[in-house]
ROVO-758280 format. One record per residue: chain; residue number from 0; x, y, z of N, C-alpha, C, O in turn. Coordinates in Angstrom, 3 decimals. Layout:
BEGIN
   c     k        n_u        n_v        n_w       ca_u       ca_v       ca_w        c_u        c_v        c_w        o_u        o_v        o_w
   A   NUM          X          Y          Z          X          Y          Z          X          Y          Z          X          Y          Z
...
end
This chain:
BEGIN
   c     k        n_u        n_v        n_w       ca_u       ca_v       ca_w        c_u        c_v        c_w        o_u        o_v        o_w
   A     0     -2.778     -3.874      3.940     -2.255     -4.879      3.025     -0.777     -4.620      2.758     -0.317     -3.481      2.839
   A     1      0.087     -5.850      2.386      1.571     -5.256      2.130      1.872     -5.760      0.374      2.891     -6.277     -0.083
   A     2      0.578     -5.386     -0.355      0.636     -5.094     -1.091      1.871     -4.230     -1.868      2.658     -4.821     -2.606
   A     3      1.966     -2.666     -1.608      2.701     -2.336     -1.633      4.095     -2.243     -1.499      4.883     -1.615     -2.206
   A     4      4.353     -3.083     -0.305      5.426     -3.529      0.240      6.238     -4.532     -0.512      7.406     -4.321     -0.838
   A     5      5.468     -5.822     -0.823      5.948     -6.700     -1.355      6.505     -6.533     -3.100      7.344     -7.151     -3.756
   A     6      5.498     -5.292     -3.448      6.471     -4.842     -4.863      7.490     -3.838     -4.476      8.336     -3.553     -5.324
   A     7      7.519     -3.428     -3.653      8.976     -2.744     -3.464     10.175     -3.188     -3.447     11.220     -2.828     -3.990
   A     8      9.746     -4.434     -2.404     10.974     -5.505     -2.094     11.489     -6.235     -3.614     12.620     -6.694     -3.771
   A     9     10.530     -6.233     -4.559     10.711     -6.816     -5.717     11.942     -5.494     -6.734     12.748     -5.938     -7.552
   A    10     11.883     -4.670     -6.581     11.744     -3.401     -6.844     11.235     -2.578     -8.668     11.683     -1.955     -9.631
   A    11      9.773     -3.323     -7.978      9.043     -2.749     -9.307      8.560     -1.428     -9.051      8.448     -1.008     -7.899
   A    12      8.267     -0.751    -10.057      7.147      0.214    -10.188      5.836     -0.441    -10.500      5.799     -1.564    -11.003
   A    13      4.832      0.201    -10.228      3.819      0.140    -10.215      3.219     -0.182    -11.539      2.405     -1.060    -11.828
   A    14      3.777      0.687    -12.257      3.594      0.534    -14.041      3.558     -1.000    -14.115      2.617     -1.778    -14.274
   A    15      4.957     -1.203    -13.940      5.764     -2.615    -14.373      4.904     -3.918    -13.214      4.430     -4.873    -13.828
   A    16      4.791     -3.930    -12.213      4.496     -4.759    -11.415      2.737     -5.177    -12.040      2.290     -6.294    -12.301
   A    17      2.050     -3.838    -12.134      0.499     -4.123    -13.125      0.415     -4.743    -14.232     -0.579     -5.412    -14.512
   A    18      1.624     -4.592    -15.166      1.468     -5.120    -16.374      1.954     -6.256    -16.214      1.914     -6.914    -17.254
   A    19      2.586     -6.994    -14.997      3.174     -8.230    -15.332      1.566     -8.943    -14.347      1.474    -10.099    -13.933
   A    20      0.695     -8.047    -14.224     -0.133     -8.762    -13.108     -1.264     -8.293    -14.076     -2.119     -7.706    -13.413
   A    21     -1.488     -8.325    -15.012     -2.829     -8.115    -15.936     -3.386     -7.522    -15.401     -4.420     -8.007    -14.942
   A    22     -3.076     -6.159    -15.128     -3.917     -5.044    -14.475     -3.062     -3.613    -14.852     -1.888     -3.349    -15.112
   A    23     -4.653     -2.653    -14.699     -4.048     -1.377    -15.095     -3.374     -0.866    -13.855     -3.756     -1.173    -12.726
   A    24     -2.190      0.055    -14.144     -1.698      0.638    -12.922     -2.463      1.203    -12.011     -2.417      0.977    -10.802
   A    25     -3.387      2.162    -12.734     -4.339      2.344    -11.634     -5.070      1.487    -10.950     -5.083      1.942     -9.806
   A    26     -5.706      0.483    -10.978     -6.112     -0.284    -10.127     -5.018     -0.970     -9.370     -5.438     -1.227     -8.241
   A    27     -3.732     -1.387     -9.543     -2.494     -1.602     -8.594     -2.791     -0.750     -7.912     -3.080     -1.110     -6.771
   A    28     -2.884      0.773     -8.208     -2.935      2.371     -6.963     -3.781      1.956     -5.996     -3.655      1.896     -4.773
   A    29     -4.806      1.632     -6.849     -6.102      1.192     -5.547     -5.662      0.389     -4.434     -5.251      0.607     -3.294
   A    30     -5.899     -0.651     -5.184     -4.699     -1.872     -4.062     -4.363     -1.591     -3.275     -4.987     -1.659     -2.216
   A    31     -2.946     -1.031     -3.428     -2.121     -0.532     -2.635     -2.723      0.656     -1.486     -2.342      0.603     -0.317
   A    32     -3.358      1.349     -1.791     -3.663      2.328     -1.104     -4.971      2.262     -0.213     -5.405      3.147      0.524
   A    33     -5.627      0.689     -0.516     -6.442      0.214      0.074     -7.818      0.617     -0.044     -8.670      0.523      0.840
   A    34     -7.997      1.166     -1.437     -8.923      1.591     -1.806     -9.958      0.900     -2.343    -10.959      1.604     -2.477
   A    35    -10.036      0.177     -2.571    -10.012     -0.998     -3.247     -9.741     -2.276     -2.717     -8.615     -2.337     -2.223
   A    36    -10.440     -3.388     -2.650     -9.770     -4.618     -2.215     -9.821     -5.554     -3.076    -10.999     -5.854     -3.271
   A    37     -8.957     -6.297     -3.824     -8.486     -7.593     -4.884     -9.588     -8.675     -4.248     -9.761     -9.192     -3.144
   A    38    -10.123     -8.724     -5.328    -10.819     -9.928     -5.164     -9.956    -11.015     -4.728     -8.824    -10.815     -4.288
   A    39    -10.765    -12.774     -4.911     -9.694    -13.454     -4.253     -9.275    -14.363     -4.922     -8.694    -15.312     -4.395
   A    40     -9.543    -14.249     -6.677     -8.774    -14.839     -7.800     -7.199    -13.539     -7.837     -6.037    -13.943     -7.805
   A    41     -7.476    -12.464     -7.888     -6.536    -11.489     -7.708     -5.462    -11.479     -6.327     -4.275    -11.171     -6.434
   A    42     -5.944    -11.770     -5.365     -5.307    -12.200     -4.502     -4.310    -13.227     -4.508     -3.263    -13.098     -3.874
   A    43     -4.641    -14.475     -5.351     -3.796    -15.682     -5.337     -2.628    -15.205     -6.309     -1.401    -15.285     -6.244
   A    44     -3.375    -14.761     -7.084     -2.090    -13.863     -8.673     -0.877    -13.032     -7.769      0.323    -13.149     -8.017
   A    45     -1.301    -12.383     -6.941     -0.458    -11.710     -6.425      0.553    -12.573     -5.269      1.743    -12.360     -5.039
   A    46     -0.101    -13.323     -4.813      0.636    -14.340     -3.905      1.180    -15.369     -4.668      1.977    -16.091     -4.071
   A    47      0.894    -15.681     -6.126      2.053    -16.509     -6.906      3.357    -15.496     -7.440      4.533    -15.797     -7.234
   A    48      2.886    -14.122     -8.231      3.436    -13.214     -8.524      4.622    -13.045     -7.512      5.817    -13.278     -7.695
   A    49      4.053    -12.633     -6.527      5.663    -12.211     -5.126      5.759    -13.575     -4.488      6.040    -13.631     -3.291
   A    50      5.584    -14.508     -5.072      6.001    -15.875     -4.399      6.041    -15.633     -2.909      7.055    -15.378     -2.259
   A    51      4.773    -15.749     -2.438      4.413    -15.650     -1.215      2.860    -16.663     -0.870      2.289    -17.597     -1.435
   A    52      2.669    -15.961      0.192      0.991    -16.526      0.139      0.005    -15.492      0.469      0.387    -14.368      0.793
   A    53     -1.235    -15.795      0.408     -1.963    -14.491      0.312     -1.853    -14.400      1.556     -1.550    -13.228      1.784
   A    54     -1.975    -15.363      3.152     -1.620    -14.437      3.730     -0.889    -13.066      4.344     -1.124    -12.231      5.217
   A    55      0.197    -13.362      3.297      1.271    -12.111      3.486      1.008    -11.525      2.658      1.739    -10.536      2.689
   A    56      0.133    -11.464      1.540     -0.531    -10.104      0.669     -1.205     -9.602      1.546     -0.552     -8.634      1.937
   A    57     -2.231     -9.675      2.167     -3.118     -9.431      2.804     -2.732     -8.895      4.178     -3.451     -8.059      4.726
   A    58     -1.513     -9.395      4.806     -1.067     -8.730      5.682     -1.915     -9.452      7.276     -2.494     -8.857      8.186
   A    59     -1.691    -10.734      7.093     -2.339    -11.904      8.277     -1.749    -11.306      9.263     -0.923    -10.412      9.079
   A    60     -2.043    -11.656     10.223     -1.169    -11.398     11.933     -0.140    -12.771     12.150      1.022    -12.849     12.549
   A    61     -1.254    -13.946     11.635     -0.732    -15.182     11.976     -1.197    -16.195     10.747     -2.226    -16.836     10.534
   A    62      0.004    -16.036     10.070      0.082    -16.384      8.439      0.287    -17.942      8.721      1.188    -18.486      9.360
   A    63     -0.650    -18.425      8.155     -1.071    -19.828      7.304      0.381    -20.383      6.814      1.188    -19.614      6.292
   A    64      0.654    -21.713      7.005      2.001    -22.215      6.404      1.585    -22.400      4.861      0.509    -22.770      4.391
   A    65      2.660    -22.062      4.288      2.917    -21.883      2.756      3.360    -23.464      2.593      4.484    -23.712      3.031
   A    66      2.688    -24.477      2.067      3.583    -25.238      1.655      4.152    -25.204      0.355      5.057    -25.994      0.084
   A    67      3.746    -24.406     -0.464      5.019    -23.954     -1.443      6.365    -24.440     -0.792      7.118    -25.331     -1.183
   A    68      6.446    -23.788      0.078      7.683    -23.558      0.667      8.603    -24.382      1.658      9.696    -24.100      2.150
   A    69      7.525    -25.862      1.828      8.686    -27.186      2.139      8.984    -27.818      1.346      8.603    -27.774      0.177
   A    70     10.066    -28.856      2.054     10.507    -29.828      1.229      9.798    -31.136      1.526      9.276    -31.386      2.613
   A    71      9.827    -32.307      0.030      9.049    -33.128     -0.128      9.246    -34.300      1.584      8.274    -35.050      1.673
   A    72      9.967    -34.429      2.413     10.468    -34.546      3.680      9.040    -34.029      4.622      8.281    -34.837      5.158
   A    73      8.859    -32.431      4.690      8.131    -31.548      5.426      6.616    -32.021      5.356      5.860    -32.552      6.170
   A    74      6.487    -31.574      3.947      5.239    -31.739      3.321      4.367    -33.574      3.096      3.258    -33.809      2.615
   A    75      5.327    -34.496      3.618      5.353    -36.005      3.660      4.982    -36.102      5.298      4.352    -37.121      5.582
   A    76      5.215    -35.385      6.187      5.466    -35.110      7.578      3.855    -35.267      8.005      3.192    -36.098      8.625
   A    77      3.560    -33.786      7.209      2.179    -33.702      7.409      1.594    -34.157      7.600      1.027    -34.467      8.648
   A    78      1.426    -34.573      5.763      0.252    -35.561      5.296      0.240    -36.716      6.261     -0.900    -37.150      6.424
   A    79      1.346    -37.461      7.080      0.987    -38.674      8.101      0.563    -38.538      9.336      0.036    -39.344     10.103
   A    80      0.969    -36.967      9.494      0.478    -36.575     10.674     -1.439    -36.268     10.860     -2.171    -36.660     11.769
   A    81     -1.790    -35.451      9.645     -3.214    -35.225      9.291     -4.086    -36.787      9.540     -5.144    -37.003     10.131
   A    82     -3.200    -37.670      8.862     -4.008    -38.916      9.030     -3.989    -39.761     10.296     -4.682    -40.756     10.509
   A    83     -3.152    -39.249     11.046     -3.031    -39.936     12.556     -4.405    -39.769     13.456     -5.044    -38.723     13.345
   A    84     -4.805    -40.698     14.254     -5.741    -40.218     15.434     -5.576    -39.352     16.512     -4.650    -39.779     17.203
   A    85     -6.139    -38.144     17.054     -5.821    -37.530     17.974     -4.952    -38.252     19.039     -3.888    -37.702     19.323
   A    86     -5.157    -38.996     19.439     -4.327    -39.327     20.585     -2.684    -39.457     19.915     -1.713    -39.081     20.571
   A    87     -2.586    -39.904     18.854     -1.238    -40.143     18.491     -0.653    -38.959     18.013      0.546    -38.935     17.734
   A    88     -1.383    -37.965     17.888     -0.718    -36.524     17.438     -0.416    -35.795     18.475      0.517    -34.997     18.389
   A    89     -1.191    -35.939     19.725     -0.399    -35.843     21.151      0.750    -36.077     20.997      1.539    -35.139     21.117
   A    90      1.137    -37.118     20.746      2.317    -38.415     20.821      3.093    -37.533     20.415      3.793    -36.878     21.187
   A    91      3.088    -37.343     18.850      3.754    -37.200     18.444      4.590    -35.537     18.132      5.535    -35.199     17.419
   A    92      3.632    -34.774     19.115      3.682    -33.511     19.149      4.406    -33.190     19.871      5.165    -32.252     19.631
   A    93      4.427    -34.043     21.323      5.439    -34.368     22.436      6.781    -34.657     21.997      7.761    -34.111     22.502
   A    94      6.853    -35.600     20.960      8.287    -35.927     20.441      9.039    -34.796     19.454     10.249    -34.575     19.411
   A    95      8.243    -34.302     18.866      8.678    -33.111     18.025      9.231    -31.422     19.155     10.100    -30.563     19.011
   A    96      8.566    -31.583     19.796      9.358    -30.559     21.089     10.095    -31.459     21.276     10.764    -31.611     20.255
   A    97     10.364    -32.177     22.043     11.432    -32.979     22.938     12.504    -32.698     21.720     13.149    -31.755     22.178
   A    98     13.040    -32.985     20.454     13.529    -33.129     19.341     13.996    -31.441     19.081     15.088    -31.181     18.575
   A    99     13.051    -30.388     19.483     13.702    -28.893     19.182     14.107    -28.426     20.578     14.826    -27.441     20.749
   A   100     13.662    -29.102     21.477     14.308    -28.543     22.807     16.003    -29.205     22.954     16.931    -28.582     23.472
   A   101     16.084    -30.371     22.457     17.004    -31.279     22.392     18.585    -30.343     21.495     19.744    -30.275     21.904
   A   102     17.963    -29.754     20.198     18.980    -29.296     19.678     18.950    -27.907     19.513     19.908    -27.326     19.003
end
């Protein structure tokens, strides 16, 4: 887990990073040390906490898009794309390379 990691980058202590996460330090220790695994209400706390997503608490290989983290543009993209029929997401999957190969 990069548990650990991600409060470093913050640069909390452990003390400080538990108490802002309604938890005793020692169970942060756990956490971190993988002794222990955060449930998965605790999990999301920590992925709002380090403004991340739990896949990067958790330490994914191949992390899930955050849409936290587009803009109303990105996240508008989607949603028309989700509702398209397979064949047109071909389509349009084709045009979206052509468009990053392009620039």
């Amino acid at each position: 887990m990069n548990i650990k990691q991600l409060r470093k980058n913050m640069g909390l202590t452990q003390k400080d990073a538990a108490k802002r996460l309604g938890i005793l330090p020692t169970a942060l220790y756990k956490y971190e040390a993988g002794l222990v695994e955060p449930n998965i209400s605790m999990l999301i706390k920590m992925a709002d906490f380090y403004a991340t997503s739990v896949d990067e608490v958790v330490g994914a290989k191949t992390p899930m898009l955050d849409l936290r983290k587009l803009d109303e543009n990105q996240k508008e993209l989607i949603l028309e794309i989700v509702n398209l029929p397979k064949s047109k997401v071909d389509h349009v999957l084709g045009y979206v390379k052509a468009l990053k190969d392009k620039f």
